[in-house]
C-alpha positions as CSV (number, residue, x, y, z in Angstrom):
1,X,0.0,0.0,0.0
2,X,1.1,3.3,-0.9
3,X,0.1,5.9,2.4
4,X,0.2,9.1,-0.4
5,X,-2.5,7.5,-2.6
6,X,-4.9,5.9,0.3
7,X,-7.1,8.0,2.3
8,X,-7.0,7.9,5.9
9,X,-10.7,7.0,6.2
10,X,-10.7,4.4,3.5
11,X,-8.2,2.2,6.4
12,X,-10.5,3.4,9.9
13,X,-10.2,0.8,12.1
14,X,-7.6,-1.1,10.7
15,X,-3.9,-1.8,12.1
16,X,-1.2,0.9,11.0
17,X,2.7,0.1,11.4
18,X,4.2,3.5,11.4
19,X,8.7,3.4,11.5
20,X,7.6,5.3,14.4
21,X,5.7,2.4,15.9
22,X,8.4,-0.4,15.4
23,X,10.7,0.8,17.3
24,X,11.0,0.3,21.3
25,X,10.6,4.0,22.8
26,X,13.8,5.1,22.3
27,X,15.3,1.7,21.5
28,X,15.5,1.2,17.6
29,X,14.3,-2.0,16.1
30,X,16.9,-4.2,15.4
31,X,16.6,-3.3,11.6
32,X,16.5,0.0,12.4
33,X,19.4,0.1,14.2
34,X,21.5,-1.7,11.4
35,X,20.8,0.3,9.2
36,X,22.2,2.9,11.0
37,X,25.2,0.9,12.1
38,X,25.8,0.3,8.3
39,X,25.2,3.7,7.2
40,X,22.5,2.6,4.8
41,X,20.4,5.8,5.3
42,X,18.7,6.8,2.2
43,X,16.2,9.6,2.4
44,X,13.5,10.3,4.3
45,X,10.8,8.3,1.9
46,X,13.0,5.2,1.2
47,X,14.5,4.2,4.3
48,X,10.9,4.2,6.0
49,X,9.1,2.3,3.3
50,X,12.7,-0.2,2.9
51,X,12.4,-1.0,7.2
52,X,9.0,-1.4,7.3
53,X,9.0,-4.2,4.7
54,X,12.4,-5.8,5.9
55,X,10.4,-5.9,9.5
56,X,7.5,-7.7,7.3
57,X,9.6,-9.8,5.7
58,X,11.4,-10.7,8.7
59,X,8.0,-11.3,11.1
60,X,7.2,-13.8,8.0
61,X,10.6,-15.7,7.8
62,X,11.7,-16.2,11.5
63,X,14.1,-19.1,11.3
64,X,15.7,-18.0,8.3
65,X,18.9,-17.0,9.1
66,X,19.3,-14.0,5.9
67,X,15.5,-13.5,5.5
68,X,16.6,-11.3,2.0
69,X,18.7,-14.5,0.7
70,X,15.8,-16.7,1.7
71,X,13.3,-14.0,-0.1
72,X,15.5,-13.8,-3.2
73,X,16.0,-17.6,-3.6
């Protein structure tokens, strides 16, 4: 889903994951935080939408040691 073409009232009442929300308080998601670790900071549209679907990916593929290789294969 793209949030600049959806309407907030078309998605009342359903379940939004913001970069905000996945992180601990202060403490950054553990994909969050390697990404800054890495320096792979892109700007402030990319690096949202690219952790949000890593998370995703990562909730879907828990035993798979490199979720992407797993993904990609």
């Amino acid at each position: 889903m793209l949030a600049c073409l959806l309407l907030a009232a078309d998605v009342e009442g359903s379940e939004i994951r913001t970069i905000e929300g996945i992180a601990d308080g202060e403490v950054l998601h553990p994909l969050q935080q390697a990404m800054v670790d890495e320096g792979a900071i892109q700007c402030g549209f990319c690096t949202p939408g690219m952790v949000i679907n890593g998370v995703h990916l990562f909730e879907r593929t828990p035993r798979c040691a490199d979720a992407v290789r797993c993904r990609v294969a």
